[in-house]
N, C-alpha and C positions, 0 to 999 in steps of 0.2 A: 849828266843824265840821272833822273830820279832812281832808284833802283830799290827793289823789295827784298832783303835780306831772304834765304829762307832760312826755317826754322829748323828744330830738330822736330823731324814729325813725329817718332815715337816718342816725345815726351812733352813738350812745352803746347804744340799744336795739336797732338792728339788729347791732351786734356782739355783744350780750346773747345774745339769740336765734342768732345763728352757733354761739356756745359753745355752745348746745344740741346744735344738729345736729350739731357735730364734735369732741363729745367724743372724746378718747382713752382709748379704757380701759384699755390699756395702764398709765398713770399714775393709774387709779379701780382699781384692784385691793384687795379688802379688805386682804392686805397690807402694802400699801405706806401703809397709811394710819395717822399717828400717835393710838391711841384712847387713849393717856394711861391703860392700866391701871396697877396698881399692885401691887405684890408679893406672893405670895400671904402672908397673915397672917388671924389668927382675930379680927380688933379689926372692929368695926362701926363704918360712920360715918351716924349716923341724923338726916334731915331730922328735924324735930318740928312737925306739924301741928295746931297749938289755934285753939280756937273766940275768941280774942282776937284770933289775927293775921286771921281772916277773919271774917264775918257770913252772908252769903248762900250762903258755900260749904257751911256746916256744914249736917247735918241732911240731907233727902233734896236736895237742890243738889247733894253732893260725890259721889252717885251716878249722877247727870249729866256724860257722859263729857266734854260740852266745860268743865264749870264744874273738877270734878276737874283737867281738863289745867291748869286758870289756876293750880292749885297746885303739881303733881306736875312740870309742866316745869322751872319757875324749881327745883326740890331736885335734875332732871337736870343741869341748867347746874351748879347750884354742887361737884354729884361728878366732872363732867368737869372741872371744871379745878381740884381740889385732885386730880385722878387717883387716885382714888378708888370709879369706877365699878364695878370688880370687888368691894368691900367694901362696897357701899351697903346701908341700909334706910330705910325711911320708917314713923315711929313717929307712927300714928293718935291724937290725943289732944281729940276730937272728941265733946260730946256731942249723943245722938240724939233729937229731940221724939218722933220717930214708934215710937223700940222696940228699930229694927234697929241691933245693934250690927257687922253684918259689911258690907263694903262689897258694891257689886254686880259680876255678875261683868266686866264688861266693863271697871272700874279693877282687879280686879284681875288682868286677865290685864298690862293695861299694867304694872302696878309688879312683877308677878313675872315674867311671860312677857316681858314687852318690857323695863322697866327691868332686870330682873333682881336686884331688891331683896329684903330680907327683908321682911317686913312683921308688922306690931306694929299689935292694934286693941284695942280699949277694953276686954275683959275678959281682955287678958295682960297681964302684969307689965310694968311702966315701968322697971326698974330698969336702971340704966347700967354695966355691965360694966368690970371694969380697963380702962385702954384703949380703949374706945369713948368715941368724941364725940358732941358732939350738936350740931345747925345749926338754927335757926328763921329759914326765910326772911323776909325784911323785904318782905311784902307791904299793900298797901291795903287798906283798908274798901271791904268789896262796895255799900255803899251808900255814896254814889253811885258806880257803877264810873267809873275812868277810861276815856274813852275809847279812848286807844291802850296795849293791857294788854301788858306783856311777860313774857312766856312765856320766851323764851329770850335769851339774851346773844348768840348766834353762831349762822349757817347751819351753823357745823362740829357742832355741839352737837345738833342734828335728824339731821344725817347718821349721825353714832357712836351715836347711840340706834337709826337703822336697820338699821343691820348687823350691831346685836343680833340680829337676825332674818333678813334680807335682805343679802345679798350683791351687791356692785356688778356683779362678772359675772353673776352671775344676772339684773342690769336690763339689762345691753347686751347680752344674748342679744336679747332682743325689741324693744329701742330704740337709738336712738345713729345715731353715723356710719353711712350708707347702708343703715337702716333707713327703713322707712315712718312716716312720721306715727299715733303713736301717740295717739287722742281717746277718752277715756273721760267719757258722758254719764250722770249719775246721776240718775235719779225718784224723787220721795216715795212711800210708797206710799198715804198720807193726809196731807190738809192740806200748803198749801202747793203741790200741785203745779204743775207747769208741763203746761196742757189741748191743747197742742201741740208736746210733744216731738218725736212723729216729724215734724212737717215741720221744726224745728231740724236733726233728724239730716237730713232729705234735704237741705235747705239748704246743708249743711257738707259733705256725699256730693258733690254736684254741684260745689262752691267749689273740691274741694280731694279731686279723686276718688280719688289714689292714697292718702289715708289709709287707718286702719284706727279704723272707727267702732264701739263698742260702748257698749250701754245697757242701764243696770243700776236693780232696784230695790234695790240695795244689802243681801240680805238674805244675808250671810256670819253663818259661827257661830263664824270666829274671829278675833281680830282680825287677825291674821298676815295671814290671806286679806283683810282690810279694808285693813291696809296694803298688801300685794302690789300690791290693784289703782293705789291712787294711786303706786306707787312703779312702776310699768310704763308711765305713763301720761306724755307730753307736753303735754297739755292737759286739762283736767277745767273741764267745764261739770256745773254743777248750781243749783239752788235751796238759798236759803241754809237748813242744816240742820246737826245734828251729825255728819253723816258729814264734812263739812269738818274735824272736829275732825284728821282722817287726813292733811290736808296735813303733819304733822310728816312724813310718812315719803314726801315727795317727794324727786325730784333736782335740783338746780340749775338754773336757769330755767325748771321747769315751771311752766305758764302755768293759774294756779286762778279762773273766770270763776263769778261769782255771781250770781245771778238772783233779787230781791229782788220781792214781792208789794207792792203798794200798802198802804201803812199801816202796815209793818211793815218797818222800816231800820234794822237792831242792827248796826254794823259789827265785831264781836267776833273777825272770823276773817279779817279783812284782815292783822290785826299779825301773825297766828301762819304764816300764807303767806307772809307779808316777810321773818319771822323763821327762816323756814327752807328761806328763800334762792330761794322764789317770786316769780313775777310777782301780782299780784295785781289781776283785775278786778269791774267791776261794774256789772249792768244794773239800770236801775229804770225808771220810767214818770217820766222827766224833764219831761214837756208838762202834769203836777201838781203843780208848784213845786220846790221845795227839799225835798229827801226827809229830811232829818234837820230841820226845823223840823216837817213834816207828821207827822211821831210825837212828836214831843215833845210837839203839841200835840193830839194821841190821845185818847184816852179809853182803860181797861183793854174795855171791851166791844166798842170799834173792833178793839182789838188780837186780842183773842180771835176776833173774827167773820176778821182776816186767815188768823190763825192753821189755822181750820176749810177756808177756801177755796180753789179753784184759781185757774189766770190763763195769761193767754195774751199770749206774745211773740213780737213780730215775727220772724222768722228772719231777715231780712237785716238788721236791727240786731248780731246775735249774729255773724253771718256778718261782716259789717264791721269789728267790733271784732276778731276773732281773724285777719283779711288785714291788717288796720293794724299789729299787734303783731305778727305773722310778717315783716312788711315786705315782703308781696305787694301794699299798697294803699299810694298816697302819702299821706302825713299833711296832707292840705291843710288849710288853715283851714276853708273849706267842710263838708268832712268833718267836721270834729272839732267844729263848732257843729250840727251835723245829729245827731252819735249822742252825745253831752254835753251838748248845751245851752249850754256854755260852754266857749271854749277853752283855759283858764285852766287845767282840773281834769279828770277821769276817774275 
């Protein structure tokens, strides 16, 4: 089972968290920031995606914005650091069970709009031009997935994909040094939901008044505007879902809290919040054992009934967890066997 050490929160994670609040931006200037382009030339350098390096992805899976990201990340990392990101493309070599030979639109606004890649899908030409390369990421078999999947090598590597888009002064307009507590709470709009959001939000109103609370049912039409929101954002509570997929386009110690239904604990979106340079937490219904033995030993009908349903969390669990990791709460033992279960893990 994956497990989150905790830290010492008076010292290692309460400095973490300081870095939040007192950013300089001054020094986050797009700028000043090294994005390792590369000169301009007409040579492509094209990841190459086949149905051998993966299983599960292929077919309607890679239309699936978080399954897509387990591939499209790991081909960001390897442009960014051959600096190469200005010449990238990502050569689709994927066949379809179901038909559709074009991808959906939400991958591909990521590899054009957001990577800024060419893109190559299965009824244009494969051929490899003078000069262009070709890379096949060395990923895993989707069956059985690894638990802790890596997506990216670097927090730098999430950052330089956001400012494809998004500008660093454009995030400390809203957030940063002596700004307000920025919380952005997201709703499913089916299945899965959380059947007492708003008293989370008053909960956290009340904890922590001079924040600034908004709740979203997440329904942007682009991704710009999907990332925008998590990259404006200091804390993001949500139920675990694909909009998670969006933590790539956080800032440095934004704090991504996940709220997990009974019977249904896929940890998938802890690594890629680590990885890109998040905090990473997580609520479950701990007083029902061990939440990764309790889906393993699931049933596919248990799962699906999870999958349909809503649920309900306590708000001063949620409230607890995010005063302990701001280091407005003492990390007492007490505590930490009251919202864990064990003091060991988080």
């Amino acid at each position: 089972m994956r497990k989150n050490i905790v830290l010492n929160c008076n010292d290692e994670l309460s400095t973490k968290i300081a870095m939040l609040r007192t950013t300089n931006t001054s020094s986050n200037s797009a700028s000043s920031i090294n994005t390792r382009s590369s000169p301009a030339t007409n040579t492509t350098h094209w990841c190459v995606v086949e149905n051998k390096l993966i299983s599960r992805v292929s077919d309607q899976y890679f239309n699936h914005f978080p399954h897509a990201s387990e591939v499209l990340l790991p081909c960001w990392s390897h442009f960014y650091e051959e600096g190469v990101i200005d010449n990238c493309g990502i050569d689709l070599r994927l066949t379809r069970k179901n038909g559709k030979n074009s991808v959906s639109p939400w991958v591909k606004q990521l590899i054009v709009d957001v990577m800024q890649c060419a893109l190559r899908e299965k009824d244009d030409t494969h051929e490899i031009a003078e000069g262009d390369t070709e890379y096949k990421p060395n990923l895993y078999e989707m069956h059985p997935r690894f638990e802790y999947i890596r997506y990216l090598n670097s927090p730098e590597h999430a950052h330089a994909l956001r400012r494809r888009i998004i500008g660093d002064n454009d995030i400390y307009k809203v957030k940063g040094k002596g700004k307000p507590l920025q919380i952005g709470m997201i709703q499913r709009p089916k299945g899965r939901r959380v059947a007492n959001m708003e008293e989370i939000r008053d909960a956290l109103k009340q904890a922590l008044p001079d924040a600034n609370i908004n709740v979203t049912n997440f329904e942007f039409k682009t991704l710009k505007e999907q990332a925008w929101y998590f990259a404006s954002k200091d804390i993001i509570i949500s139920p675990h879902g694909a909009a998670l997929t969006n933590s790539i386009f956080i800032t440095p110690k934004t704090i991504v809290l996940q709220m997990h239904i009974s019977g249904l604990f896929w940890q998938s979106l802890e690594p890629l919040i680590e990885q890109s340079g998040g905090i990473a937490l997580d609520w479950y219904d701990h007083n029902g054992g061990n939440p990764d033995i309790k889906y393993a030993t699931s049933n596919w009908t248990g799962r699906a009934q999870a999958q349909r349903s809503s649920f309900v969390v306590p708000p001063e669990e949620i409230v607890e967890r995010i005063l302990l990791i701001l280091g407005h709460k003492p990390a007492k033992r007490t505590v930490l066997n009251r919202l864990f279960g064990n003091s060991t893990v988080i």
